[in-house]
Steps between C-alpha positions, in 0.01 A plus 500: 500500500712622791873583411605228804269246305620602137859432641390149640385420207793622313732294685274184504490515137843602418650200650290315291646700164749159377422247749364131410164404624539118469576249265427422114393814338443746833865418596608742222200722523637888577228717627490854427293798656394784261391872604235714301341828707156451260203334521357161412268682232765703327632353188844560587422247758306261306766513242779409710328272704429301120914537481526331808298232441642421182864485648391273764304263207795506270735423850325141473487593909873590537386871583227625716417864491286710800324828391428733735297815333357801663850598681394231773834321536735867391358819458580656121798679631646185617536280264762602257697455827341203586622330206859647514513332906309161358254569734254413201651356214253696228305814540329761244605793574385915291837549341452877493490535883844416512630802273679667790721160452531523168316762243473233230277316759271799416478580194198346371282731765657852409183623394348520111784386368322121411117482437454296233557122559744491200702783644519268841618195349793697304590666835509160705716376147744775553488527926563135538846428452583803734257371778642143482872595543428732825259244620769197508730739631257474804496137513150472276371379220244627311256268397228701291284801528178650436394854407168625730237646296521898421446669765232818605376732758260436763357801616177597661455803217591528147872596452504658162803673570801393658488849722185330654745233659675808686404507901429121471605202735639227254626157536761390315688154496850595361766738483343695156148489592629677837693760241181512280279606831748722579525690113139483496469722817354250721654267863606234400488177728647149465230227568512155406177359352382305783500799685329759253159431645564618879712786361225651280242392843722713708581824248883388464427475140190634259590458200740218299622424176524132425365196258102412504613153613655657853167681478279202513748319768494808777065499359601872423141580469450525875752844515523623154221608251679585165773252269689742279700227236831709398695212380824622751642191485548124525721410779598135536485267769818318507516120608841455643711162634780484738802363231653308741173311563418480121839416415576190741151336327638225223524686169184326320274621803654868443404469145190414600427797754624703197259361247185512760621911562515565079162346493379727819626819371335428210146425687566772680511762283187368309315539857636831576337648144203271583461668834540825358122490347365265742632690818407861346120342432507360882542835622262621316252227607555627879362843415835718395496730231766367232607863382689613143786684575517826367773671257546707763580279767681271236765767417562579838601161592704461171692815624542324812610184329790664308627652760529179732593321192850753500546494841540094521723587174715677781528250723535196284778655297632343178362162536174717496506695292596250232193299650220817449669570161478145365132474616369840320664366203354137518156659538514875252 
């Protein structure tokens, strides 16, 4: 979609955010766009389009929602923005891409410091309240989140060392994988995930570290050879709502959309261990190696971890500190 037709389209449908469509039922209907940059097949997407529907079953008709996936309405970069103009009323958005805004945006992707599932759900515990308050300062509302599987490295030759990531091209998709590329001794280059297959196509990028699921949506197979699992760690897609727009809904349909996003997060983070296995096996079915890490190469990134883990330490200050010291006690 052109920019000139994305625009059309987001004025058409903006002016169409609160208005009545009629009478009896439609003359209170509110239509609302939502924004996602993945797929159809991802289960991000499937998850929140089962969120959606469920608000506009339990809105007896009073809400219609509009998904548009695969960054075809806003590309992933624009929809935290989006939201904040009303140009879409919802939108999922990577929370850790926005860490130049804010490092506790981030924190979940410093890497090695989750890799257990466990260790993820006391992090989100602990990160919430801190990502709630600067996200209504910003107008939003957070409405639930998902983790993305652990992540690995897609290569085309066994990295048993981290040295053997030195010289590399590497995308990255947030502030600390850029830092990780960097500490690792390779470029590193921001590309969002609709993108990664032209950029490995065209030598911007050969190698990445990201989930099996992103894997199986870019058909990795086609550019890369070798999946190295290192558990790195379990960023979460955020799904975010304008508060104005929530908050001028009638309270029972806010409880509502707040039920439907409890029940989604909790979905969610049943598919995203689910995909784990089942997206690791798929890329294995399509003829790459599934590697073990070696101690070697495991070290190396741990030394890699702690250090990004005490530079965010620097920049989040007190608030987190108390947050990193609070979550190595929860899970000693």
């Amino acid at each position: 979609m052109s920019l000139m037709h994305r625009r059309g389209v987001l004025a058409a449908t903006a002016g169409l955010a609160t208005a009545g469509l009629g009478l009896g039922t439609a003359a209170a209907q509110t239509r609302w766009q939502v924004a996602t940059a993945y797929p159809d097949g991802n289960f991000h997407t499937q998850n929140l389009r089962s969120f959606l529907d469920a608000i506009q079953a339990g809105s007896n008709g009073r809400l219609s929602l509009q998904l548009h996936s695969n960054a075809a309405l806003l590309k992933m970069t624009e929809i935290k923005r989006g939201v904040q103009t009303g140009q879409v009323q919802m939108g999922e958005i990577l929370l850790s891409a926005y860490g130049n805004e804010d490092p506790f945006f981030e924190v979940d992707g410093i890497p090695m410091l989750v890799t257990t599932t466990a260790q993820a759900r006391k992090l989100a515990e602990l990160q919430k309240p801190y990502v709630e308050a600067r996200l209504n300062r910003s107008g939003l509302s957070l409405l639930y989140w998902v983790p993305w599987p652990p992540s690995g490295l897609y290569t085309n030759a066994p990295v048993e060392t981290v040295e053997a990531l030195r010289g590399t091209k590497m995308r990255t998709y947030n502030v600390l994988t850029n830092r990780f590329a960097t500490l690792a001794g390779a470029t590193p280059t921001l590309v969002q995930q609709a993108e990664v297959p032209q950029a490995f196509a065209t030598g911007v990028v050969n190698v990445m570290v990201t989930s099996a699921a992103t894997g199986v949506d870019v058909q990795a197979w086609d550019f890369c050879r070798v999946f190295t699992p290192i558990g790195f760690a379990r960023t979460k897609n955020a799904i975010i709502v304008r508060k104005r727009d929530l908050d001028a809904l009638p309270a029972e349909l806010q409880a509502m959309i707040r039920s439907a996003a409890a029940a989604a997060e909790t979905r969610g983070w049943d598919l995203s261990d689910k995909a784990t296995t089942d997206q690791q096996a798929m890329l294995g079915q399509h003829g790459m190696t599934i590697a073990t890490a070696t101690p070697a190469l495991m070290q190396g990134l741990r030394a890699i971890g702690n250090t990004q883990t005490d530079e965010w330490v620097a920049k989040a200050g007190d608030d987190g500190k108390r947050l990193i010291d609070a979550y190595r006690a929860a899970i000693a």
